[in-house]
N, C-alpha and C positions, 0 to 999 in steps of 0.2 A: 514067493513072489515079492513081498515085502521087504527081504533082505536082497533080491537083487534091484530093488528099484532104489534102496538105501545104497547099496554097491555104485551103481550108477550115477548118484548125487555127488557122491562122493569121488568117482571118478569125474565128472562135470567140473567138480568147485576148484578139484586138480587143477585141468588142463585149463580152466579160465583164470588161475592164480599164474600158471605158468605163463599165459601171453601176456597177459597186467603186466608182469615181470617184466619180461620181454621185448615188451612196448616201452616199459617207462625205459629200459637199460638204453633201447634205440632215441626214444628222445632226450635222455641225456647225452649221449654220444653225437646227436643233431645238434645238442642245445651248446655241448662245448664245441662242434665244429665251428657253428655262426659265429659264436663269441670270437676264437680264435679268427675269424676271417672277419669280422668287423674291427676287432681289433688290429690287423693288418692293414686294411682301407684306412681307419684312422691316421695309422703312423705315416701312412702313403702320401696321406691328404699334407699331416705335419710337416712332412719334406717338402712337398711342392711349396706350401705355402710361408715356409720358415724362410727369412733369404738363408744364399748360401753366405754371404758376406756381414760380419755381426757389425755394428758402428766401428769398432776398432777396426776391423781390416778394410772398411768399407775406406775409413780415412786413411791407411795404410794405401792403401791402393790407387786412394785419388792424390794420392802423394806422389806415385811413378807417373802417372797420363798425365798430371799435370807440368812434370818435370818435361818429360820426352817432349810437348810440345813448345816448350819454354826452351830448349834446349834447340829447335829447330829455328823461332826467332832469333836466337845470338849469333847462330850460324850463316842463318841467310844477313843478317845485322853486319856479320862480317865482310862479307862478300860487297857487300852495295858501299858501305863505308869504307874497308879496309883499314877499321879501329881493331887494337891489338888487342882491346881490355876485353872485348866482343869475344876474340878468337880465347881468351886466358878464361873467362867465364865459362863458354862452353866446356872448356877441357875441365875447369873444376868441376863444375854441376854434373859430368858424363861420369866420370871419374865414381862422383857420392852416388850413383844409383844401385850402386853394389851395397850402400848401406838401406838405401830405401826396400829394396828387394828382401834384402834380411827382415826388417822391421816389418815387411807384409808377411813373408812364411813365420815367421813365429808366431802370428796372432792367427791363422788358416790350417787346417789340417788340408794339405792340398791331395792327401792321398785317403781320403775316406771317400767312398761311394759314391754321396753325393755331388762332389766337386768334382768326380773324373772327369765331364766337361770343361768344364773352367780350369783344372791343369792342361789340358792340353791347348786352350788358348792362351795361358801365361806362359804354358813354355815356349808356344812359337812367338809371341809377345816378345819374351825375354831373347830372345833369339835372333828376334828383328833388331831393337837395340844395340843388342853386340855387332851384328853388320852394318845398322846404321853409325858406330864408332869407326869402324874400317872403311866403310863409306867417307865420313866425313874427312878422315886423315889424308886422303887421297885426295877429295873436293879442293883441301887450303892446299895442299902441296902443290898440284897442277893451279890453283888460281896463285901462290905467290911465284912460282917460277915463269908464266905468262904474263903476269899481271895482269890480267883478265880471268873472268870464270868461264870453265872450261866448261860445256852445257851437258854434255856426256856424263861429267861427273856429278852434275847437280842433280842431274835426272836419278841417276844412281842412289844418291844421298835420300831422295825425297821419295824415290821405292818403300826403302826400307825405313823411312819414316811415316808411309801411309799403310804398310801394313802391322806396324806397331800399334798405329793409332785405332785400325780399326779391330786391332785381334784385344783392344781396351775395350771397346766399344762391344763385342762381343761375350765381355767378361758381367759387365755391365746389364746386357739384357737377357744373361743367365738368371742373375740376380734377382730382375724386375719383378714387381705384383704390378699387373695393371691396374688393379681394383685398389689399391693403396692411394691415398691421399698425398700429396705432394708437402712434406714436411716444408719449412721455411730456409731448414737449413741444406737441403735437399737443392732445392730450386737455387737458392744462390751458388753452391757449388756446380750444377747443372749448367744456370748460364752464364758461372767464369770459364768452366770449361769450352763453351758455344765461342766465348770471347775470343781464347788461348786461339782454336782453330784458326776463327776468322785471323787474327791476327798472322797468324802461317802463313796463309796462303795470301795476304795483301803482300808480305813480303817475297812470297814465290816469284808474285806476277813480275814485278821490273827485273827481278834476279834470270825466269826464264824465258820471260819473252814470250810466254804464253797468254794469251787472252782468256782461258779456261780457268786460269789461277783468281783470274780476277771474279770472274762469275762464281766461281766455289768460294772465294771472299765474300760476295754479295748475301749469294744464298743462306753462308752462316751467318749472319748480319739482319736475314730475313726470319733464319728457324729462331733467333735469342727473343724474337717476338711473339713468335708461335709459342716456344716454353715459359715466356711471359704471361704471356694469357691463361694458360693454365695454370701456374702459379697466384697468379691475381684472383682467379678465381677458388680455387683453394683455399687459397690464407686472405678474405676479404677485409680484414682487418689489419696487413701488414703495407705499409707502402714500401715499393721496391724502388721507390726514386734516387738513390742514392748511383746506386747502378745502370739504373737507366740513363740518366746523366750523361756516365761512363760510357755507355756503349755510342749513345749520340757523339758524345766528339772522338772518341776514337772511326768512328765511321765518316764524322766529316773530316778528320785528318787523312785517312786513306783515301775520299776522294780527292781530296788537293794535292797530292802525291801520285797518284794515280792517275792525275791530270796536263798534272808538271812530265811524267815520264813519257805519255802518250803527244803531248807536244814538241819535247825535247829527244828522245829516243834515248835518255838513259836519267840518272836521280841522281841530285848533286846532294850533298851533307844538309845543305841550308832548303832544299826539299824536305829531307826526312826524318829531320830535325822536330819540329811539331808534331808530324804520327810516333815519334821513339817518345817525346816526353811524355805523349799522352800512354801510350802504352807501359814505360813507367809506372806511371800514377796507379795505373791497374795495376800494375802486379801487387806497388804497395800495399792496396788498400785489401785485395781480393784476393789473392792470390800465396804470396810471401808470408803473408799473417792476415789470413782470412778474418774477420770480425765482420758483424752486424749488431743491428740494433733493433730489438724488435721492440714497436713502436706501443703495446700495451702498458708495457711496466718498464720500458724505457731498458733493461738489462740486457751488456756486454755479451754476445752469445759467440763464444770460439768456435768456428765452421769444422776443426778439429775435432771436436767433441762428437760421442754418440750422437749416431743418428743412422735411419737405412739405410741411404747411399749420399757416397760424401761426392761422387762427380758420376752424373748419370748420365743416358745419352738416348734412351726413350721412355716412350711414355708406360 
């Protein structure tokens, strides 16, 4: 009796070493599942929250949207003036976007994973552009042979320059963290870009006759305030008067322009002479060679340089 209740212990101490076993094999095999799946949710999280655009492509990139739209003032420039340097401008600036487009894919892996969104809004981006060129060849061709702009083709032209601009805009709020801080250099590109716009479409309105062109003038005119305020609030220690300035008189020049056209029914040179200088002065200063100055320690800060997004378009 003795030896079978020893037998019996011994069969116990067995089958209770075997599930100890058993158990701990299963909680290790649990213990590397979580790991393995928190370690996945992590790198998950790293993606969303990485942008897709590192400062280098970010200023790559605000280097095409701000061209395209720069490129649609010299055009519509042309048309209302019939200056030739207008029309030789655009074709040079249309021309280099084939170097700026380089200068963006080589800083972007546009075929990793995470960017499969954002290529297929640069490639219809980039695709707009190339129509918007065929577009435009046609625009001067029917305005020099009229001598007059022919409305058909303006409308044409500005198609495919509003879906360029909004497949940027799209690229943009790929990009975005809303929980991100509005850097300084961030917000200046942001409301040159606001500028570029409004600028667009002040010139749209006398080119087509539309009353709409002038309201989508206004409004951008209206959000460079709205992205004001959140930058001021942000960076309370930076003043943005420099540009703000800027935006005031380029805004009073589009109304005295836009006042001259609605009384007269078209815009003479000596109209739109004041809105082009002051628009000028903007691109010098914001645009062409972006620079500011931030007002802590006084140092030259190139809008080129790293930073999250070099022309953004929400919040």
């Amino acid at each position: 009796m003795k030896k079978l209740s020893i037998l019996i212990m011994l069969m116990c101490m067995i089958m209770f070493s075997s599930v100890a076993f058993a158990a701990e094999e299963t909680n290790e095999s649990a213990l590397v599942d979580e790991t393995e799946a928190v370690t996945t949710q992590v790198e998950e999280v790293l993606n969303q929250t990485e942008p897709l655009l590192t400062g280098e492509a970010s200023g790559a990139f605000g280097d095409i949207h701000k061209k395209v739209l720069m490129l649609t003032e010299e055009a519509f420039d042309y048309l209302l003036t019939g200056d030739e340097q207008m029309k030789q401008e655009f074709l040079e600036e249309y021309a280099s976007l084939v170097e700026d487009y380089a200068a963006f894919e080589k800083v972007i892996d546009l075929n990793s994973e995470k960017a499969s969104d954002l290529k297929v809004a640069y490639d219809e981006m980039v695709a707009a552009t190339d129509a918007m060129g065929v577009a435009a060849e046609k625009m001067f061709a029917s305005y020099e042979a009229n001598n007059t702009v022919v409305l058909e083709d303006v409308v044409a032209f500005e198609k495919e320059v509003d879906i360029a601009t909004e497949k940027a805009e799209v690229i943009w709020d790929l990009d975005d963290d809303i929980d991100e801080v509005m850097t300084i250099q961030t917000a200046y590109s942001w409301l040159s870009s606001i500028l570029l716009e409004a600028i667009e479409e002040s010139y749209a309105y006398p080119v087509l006759g539309d009353v709409k062109e002038k309201e989508d003038a206004m409004a951008k005119f209206a959000e460079f305030d709205d992205i004001l305020a959140i930058a001021e609030t942000d960076n309370p220690d930076v003043s943005f008067e420099d540009i703000k300035t800027v935006k005031a008189d380029l805004l009073q020049k589009a109304e005295t322009f836009f006042a001259a056209y609605e009384a007269n029914g078209s815009v003479s040179a000596e109209d739109l002479e004041p809105f082009e200088a002051a628009v000028e002065s903007f691109g010098d200063l914001f645009v062409k060679s972006p620079k500011m100055v931030v007002p802590s320690d006084a140092a030259t800060v190139n809008l080129t340089e790293e930073s999250d997004s070099a022309v953004n378009t929400t919040v």
